[in-house]
C-alpha positions in Angstrom: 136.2 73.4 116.1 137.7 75.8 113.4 136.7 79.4 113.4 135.3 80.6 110.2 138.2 83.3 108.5 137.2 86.1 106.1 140.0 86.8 103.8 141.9 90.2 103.7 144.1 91.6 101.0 146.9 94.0 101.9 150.0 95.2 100.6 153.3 94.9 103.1 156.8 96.7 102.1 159.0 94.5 100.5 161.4 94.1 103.8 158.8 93.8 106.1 157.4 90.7 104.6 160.7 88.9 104.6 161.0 90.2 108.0 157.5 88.4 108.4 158.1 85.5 106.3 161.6 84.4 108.8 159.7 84.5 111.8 157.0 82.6 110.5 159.3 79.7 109.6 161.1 80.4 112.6 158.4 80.0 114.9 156.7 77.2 112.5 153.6 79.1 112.1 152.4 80.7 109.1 152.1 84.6 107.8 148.5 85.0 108.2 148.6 83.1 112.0 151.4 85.8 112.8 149.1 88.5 111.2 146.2 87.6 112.9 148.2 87.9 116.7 149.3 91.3 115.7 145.9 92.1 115.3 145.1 90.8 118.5 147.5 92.5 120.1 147.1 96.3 118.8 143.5 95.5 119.5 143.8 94.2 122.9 146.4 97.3 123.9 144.0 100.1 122.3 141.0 98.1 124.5 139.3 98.0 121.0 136.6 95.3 121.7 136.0 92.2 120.1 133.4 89.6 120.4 135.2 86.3 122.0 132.7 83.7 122.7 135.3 82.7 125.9 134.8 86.4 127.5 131.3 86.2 127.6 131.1 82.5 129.1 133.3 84.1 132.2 131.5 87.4 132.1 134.1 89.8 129.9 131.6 90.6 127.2 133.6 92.4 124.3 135.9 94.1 125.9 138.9 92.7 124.4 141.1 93.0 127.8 143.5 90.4 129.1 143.0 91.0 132.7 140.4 88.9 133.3 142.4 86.7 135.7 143.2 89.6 137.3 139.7 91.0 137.8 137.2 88.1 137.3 134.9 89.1 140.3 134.8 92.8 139.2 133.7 91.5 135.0 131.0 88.6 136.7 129.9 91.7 139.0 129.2 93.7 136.1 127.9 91.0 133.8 125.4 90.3 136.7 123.9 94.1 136.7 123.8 94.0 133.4 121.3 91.2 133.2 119.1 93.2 136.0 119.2 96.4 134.5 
C-alpha cells in the first residue's frame, strides 16, 4: 500500500544537490527518497514524534524512537496504563 506524500518546495545550494543527486544514483534511489530518510533521521535523533501506524500496532505511539526492540516490554507496559488511565 503506497503512503499518500504531500509535496514540499525547497531551495538546496548548488553543491549540495550534486552532492545529493550522486548518491541518489549511486544508491539507485531517488532525491526525494534520500530526503525523506534525512528527515527521518534528524527527527528520530531529536526524539521529535511522528505518527507511525507500525509503533502504535506494538505499543510505541508517536514517539518516533528506534529502540523499540530494545524496550518493547517497557512501550506495551506504557501503552497498557494508558488505556486504564
Amino acid at each position: 500500500m503506497e503512503q499518500k506524500m504531500e509535496r514540499l518546495q525547497f531551495y538546496l545550494e548548488p553543491e549540495l544537490n550534486k552532492n545529493l543527486d550522486r548518491a541518489a544514483r549511486k544508491s539507485g534511489v531517488s532525491k526525494a527518497f534520500l530526503v525523506r530518510e534525512g528527515v527521518r533521521r534528524v527527527l528520530a535523533e531529536n526524539e521529535i514524534p511522528f505518527d507511525d501506524p507500525l509503533m502504535n500496532l506494538i505499543g510505541g505511539g508517536k514517539s518516533g524512537r528506534n529502540d523499540i526492540s530494545e524496550r518493547h516490554d517497557r512501550y506495551l507496559i506504557d501503552r497498557k496504563k494508558q488505556r486504564y488511565d
